[in-house]
Structures are given as structure tokens and as C-alpha cells.
N, C-alpha and C positions, 0 to 999 in steps of 0.2 A: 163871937161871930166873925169879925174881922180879924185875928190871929186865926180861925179855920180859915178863911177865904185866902187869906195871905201866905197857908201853907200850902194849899190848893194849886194853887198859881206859879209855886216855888216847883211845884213838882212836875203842872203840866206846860210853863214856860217853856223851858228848854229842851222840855222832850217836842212839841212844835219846831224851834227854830231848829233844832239838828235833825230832824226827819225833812223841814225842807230845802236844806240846802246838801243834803248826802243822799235821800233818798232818791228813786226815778219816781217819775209821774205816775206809772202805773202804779210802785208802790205806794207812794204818798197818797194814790184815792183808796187803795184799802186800808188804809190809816185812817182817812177822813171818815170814811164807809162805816169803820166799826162805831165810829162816834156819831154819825147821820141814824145811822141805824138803832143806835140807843134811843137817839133821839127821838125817833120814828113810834120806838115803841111807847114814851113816855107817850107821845099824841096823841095815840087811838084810846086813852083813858079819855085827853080833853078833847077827841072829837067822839065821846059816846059810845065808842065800842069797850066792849066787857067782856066778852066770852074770850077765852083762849085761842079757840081758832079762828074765829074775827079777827082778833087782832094782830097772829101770825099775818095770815091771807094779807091782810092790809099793807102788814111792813112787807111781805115778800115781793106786794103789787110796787111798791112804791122804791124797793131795790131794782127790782127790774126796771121798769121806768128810766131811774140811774143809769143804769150801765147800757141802757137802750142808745137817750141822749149823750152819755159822755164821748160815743163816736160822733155823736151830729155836729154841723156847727155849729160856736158857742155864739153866736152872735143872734142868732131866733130865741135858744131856749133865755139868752138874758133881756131879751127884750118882754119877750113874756113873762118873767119873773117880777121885772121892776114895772111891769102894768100890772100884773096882780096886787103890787104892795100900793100902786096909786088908789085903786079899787079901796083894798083896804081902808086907807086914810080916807079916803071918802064916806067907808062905811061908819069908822070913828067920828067923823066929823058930824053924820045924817042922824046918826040913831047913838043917841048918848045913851038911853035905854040898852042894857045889856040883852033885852030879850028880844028885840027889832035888829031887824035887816038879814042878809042872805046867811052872811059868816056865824052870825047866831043861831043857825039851825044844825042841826046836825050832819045833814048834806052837806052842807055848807063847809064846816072845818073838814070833814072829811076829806074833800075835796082843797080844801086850801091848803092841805100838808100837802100836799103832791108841789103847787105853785112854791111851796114855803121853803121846804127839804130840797128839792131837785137841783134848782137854778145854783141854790147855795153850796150843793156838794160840789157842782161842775167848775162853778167860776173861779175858784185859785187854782184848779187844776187847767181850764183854758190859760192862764198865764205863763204858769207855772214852765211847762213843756215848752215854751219861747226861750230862743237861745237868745234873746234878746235882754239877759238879766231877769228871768224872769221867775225863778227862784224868790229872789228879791223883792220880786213884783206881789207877790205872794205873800213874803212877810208882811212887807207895808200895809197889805190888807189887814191881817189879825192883830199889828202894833197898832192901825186906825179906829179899831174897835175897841183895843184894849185900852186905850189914851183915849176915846171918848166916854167910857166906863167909868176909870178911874176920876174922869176931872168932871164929871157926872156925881159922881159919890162921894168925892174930899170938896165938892164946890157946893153941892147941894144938901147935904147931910147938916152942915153947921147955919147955912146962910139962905136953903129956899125957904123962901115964904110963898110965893106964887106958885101955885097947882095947875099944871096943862091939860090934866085927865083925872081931876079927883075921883071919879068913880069908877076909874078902871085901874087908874096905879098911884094912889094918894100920895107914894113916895118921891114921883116925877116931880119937878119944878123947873122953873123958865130960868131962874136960876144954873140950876146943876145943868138944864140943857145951853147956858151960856158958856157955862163954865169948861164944858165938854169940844163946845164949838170955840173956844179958844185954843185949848191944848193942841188938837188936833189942825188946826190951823198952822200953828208954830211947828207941829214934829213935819208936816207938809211940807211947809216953807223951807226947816233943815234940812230934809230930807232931799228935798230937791232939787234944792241948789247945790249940796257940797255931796250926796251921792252920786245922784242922776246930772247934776250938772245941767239944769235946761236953764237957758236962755228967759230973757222976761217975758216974751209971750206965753210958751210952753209952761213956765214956771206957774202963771196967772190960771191958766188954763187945769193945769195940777191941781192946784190947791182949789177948783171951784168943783174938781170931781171929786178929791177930799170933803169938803165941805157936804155936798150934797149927800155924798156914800153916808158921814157920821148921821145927817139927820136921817134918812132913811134906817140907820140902827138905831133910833129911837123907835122909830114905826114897828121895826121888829120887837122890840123891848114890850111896846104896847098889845102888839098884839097878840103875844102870849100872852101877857097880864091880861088880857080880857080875855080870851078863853080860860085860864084857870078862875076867872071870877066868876062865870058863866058857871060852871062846874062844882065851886065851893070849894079849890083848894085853895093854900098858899104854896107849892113848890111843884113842880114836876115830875117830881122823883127824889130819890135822896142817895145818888150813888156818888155824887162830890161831894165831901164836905166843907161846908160854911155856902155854899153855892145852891144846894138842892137838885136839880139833876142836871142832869147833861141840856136838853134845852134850854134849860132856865142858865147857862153859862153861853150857849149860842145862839140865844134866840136873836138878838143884835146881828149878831154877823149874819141869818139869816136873809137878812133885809139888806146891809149894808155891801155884803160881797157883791151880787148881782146887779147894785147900783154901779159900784166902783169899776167892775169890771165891761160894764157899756160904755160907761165916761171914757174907760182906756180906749175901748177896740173903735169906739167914734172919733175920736179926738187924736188918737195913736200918729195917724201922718202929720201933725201937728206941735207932737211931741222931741 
């Protein structure tokens, strides 16, 4: 499993980091778009639709939607994104029971891909188009998600003991989420002192929208894990291999973008 995941990652590495610093903005969202959009489809199985043309209708409602917002300004659709993901955590927190609360119904997910997919396609593309490094700005998102993943996985794999969601993702630990919350910390700190070059304020300021973005990709972590638990699968789909599908490789940065990307556009005069 971990030699598939690590050939995986070989492959779709660097096709990310050279579509975002070559591509324009417009292309780089139908880049992201075909991968939102797998995404999209894997959903409507774990938010209960089944028929064929359900589940077009659904993904087709929820591209539109996209492309409605990608002209809006980014700074509503990510406020409303990163208040859906508090909702969330709240819901995690209320109802340990998998079959209690809103997001447990089927309305419910339905309705929670639209908050889940949208925000997340928009936000490295709001940075993105910034002549302000913002390419850049971009990467550091998918490196903050990939460095809390990895130090998530090599930190909690040998050493959690402590379970944060045993019944929704018995794999999680407080552990592997320490261990996640340090990497990410340190690539922040490098990052932005000897890239971005900010000053100790700004620097402080960096690394506390770092921080909060990786815990918020634990929220997305979870809260696919609990709709595929809902549902009675283990993967999403199986179109990556060692990964399982395309959300189940971005269900993280679902949560973490739309964090990351408020922290920026609030704090940006500051930066």
C-alpha cells in the first residue's frame, strides 16, 4: 500500500507543481475542475444518490455552482466555506452516533458537497491569479496539506496510541495529529522566513494561519471518513492507486484550502 501511495504521489507531484507555476488561472481551474469534479462524482454514491442521472444532475448542479462563484468575490464564498467546516466539527463533536445530526441524512451530505467541493476548488485559484507570488501562494497550500498527511502517517502509524474519532476514523490519533502539527509548523516557519521573507510579526501571523488551515484538513479527513462510514464503505473510489479515489486524496485540502485562504485575505495587510 505505501509503495502504491508513493508511486501515486510520484506521478501526481509534479504534474501539480508545474501546472501551477506555467499554467494561467483559467487553465489551472480546469485542471482542478476535472479533479473537483471526479470528486464530485465519487460523492453522490456517499451522499445516497444511485441512479445515473441523479448523480450527473448533481455533479452538473454543483460545476455550475463553480464556475457561477469562481467570478464572485473569494472572500464570501470562503467565509462560508470555513463556517460550514465549524458546523461540521460541531456535528462531530454533538452526535458521536453516526446516524444523528443533519450531515447524517441524506439532505444533509447532499447538500454539504456543494459547501465541501465549491469553496475548495475556488481558493488556490483566488490566490493563485495575485501577482503578488501567488502561484506560490498556491503551492504552499497543497505542500501544507501534503506535510500534514505525511507527518500524520510516518508519526502516527508506528507511535498513536490515542484515538480522536475511534468511530469514525480509528486510524486518527492525537499522536499522528501532533506529529502533523509540527512538520507543518517548521515547513511554515522555512517557508517564510527565507521565501516570503516576513518580518516577526507577519511571520507569527503566517504560521498561526498554517496551523489552523492543517487542523481544519484533519476536519476534512474526518469528515469524509464519516460519511463513507455512514455508507459502509472503506474508499471512495479506486481511480488512484494505494489512495482509493480522488476525494479520499483531497478530502484534506477540502477543509484546509478555504481555511488557509481567509487567514490570507484577512491578515494579507498585515503580511
Amino acid at each position: 500500500m505505501l509503495r502504491l501511495r508513493v508511486l501515486t504521489a510520484a506521478v501526481l507531484v509534479p504534474l501539480m507543481v508545474w501546472a501551477t507555476f506555467h499554467l494561467s488561472t483559467p487553465a489551472l481551474a480546469l485542471l482542478f475542475g476535472v479533479f473537483f469534479v471526479a470528486a464530485a462524482w465519487e460523492w453522490t454514491v456517499l451522499c445516497g444518490l444511485h441512479a445515473t442521472a441523479a448523480r450527473v444532475l448533481y455533479v452538473t448542479a454543483l460545476l455550475a455552482a463553480g464556475v457561477i462563484l469562481y467570478r464572485a468575490p473569494a472572500l464570501p464564498v470562503m467565509i462560508a466555506g470555513v463556517a460550514w467546516w465549524i458546523w461540521e466539527f460541531s456535528e462531530l463533536v454533538l452526535y458521536p452516533d453516526l446516524r444523528k445530526g443533519f450531515l447524517a441524512t441524506v439532505p444533509g451530505r447532499q447538500l454539504s458537497g456543494f459547501f465541501m467541493l465549491v469553496p475548495a476548488w475556488i481558493a488556490p485559484l483566488a490566490v493563485h491569479a495575485r501577482r503578488d507570488g501567488g502561484p506560490g501562494l498556491t503551492l504552499f497550500i497543497m505542500v501544507l496539506v501534503w506535510t500534514a498527511d505525511s507527518g500524520a502517517y510516518f508519526i502516527g502509524r508506528p507511535w498513536g496510541k490515542t484515538k480522536i474519532a475511534p468511530q469514525v476514523s480509528p486510524g486518527k490519533s492525537l499522536e499522528g495529529l501532533l506529529g502533523g502539527l509540527v512538520m507543518v509548523a517548521l515547513v511554515a516557519l522555512v517557508c517564510g522566513k527565507y521565501i516570503w521573507k516576513f518580518g516577526t510579526l507577519a511571520l507569527m501571523l503566517w504560521l498561526a494561519i498554517a496551523v489552523i488551515a492543517m487542523l481544519f484538513s484533519v476536519l476534512g479527513d474526518l469528515a469524509e471518513s464519516r460519511a463513507k462510514r455512514i455508507v459502509g464503505v472503506k474508499d471512495s473510489g479506486h481511480l488512484l492507486p494505494g489512495h482509493g479515489g480522488v476525494l479520499d486524496r483531497i478530502d484534506a485540502f477540502t477543509a484546509a484550502a478555504p481555511a488557509f485562504v481567509l487567514g490570507w485575505l484577512l491578515l494579507r495587510p498585515l503580511l
